[in-house]
N, C-alpha and C positions, 0 to 999 in steps of 0.2 A: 718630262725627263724621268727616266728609270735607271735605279740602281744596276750595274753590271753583275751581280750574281744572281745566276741563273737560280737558285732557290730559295728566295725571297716569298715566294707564292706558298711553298710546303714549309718553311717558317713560320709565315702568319698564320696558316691551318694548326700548326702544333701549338702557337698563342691562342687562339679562339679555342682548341679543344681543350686545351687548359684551365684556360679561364672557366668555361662550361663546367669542366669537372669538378675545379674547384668552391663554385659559387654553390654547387647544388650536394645540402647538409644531410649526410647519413642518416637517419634515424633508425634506434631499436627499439624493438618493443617488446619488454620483460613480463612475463605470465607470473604471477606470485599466489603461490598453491593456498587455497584456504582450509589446512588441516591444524592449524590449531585455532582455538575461537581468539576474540580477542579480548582482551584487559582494557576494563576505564577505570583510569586513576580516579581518585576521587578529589583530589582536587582540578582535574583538568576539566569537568562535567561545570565545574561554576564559573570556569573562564570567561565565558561569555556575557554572562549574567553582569555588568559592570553598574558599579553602586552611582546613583541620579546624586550630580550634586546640588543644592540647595540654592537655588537662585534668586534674590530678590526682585521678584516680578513688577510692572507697571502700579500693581496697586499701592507696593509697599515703597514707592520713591520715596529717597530722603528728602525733608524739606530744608531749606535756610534757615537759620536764624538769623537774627541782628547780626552785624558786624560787630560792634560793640560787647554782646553778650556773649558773643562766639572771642570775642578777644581774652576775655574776661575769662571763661572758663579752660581756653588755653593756657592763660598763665594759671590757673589752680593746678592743670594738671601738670604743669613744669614745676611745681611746687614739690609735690610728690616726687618726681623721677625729672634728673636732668636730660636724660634721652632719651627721643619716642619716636619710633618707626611709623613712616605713614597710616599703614596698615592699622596698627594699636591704635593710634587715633581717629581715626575712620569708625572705628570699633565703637571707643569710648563717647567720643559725640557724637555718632549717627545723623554725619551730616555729609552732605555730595564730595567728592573725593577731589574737585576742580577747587570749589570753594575752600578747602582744608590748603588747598598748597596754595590758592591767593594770599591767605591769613599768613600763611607760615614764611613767604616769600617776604613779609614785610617785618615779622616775628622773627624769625629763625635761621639757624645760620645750618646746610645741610654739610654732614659729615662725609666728605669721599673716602679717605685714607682711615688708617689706624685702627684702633680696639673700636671706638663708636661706629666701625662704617656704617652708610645706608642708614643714619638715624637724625633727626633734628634736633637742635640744641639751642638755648633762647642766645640771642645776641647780646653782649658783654653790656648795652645800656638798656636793658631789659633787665639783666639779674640784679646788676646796680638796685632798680626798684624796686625790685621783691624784694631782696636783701634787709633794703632800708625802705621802712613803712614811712617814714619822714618824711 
């Protein structure tokens, strides 16, 4: 079956050379005279240079301590400051960062919202204790 207008043939030539012309991308190409020399910033020459961050290597893995002992010096340092960001205490015990939010998952209550966000806080029968040495 074929269309009844007889220029359907020089149609699809003027689509195909269309499309051809279109698909296939100008390019120019600009000559940029080199009569003035050029300027290095001086801070652009250190960009590259990017400062080695300090990584704790295989030798220096943190080890465990007791459970017990590690509970222990969690509550001293909630003694000191009621709220302590992971990080800070990873810092201050120099202990595995898995084991610190085991302790703390049983310890400590984490703050989403408000002024403390992102920080942990001892659980309300936890401060009871400290509180009272009783």
């Amino acid at each position: 079956v074929r269309p009844q207008y007889d220029g359907i043939e020089s149609y699809g030539k003027l689509c195909r050379e269309r499309t051809n012309k279109y698909s296939i991308k100008p390019r120019q190409i600009q000559v940029i005279g080199h009569e003035k020399p050029i300027m290095h910033m001086p801070g652009i020459l250190h960009v590259k240079e990017k400062k080695k961050v300090a990584v704790k290597g295989s030798e220096t893995k943190r080890t465990r301590r007791d459970r017990g002992e590690m509970e222990d010096i969690t509550f001293k340092l909630f003694e000191q400051q009621s709220n302590w960001t992971l990080k800070e205490l990873i810092n201050r015990t120099d202990q595995p960062e898995q084991f610190i939010k085991d302790i703390l998952k049983d310890l400590c209550v984490y703050n989403n919202k408000g002024v403390n966000q992102g920080t942990y806080q001892l659980k309300p029968e936890y401060k009871k204790s400290i509180d009272d040495p009783n």
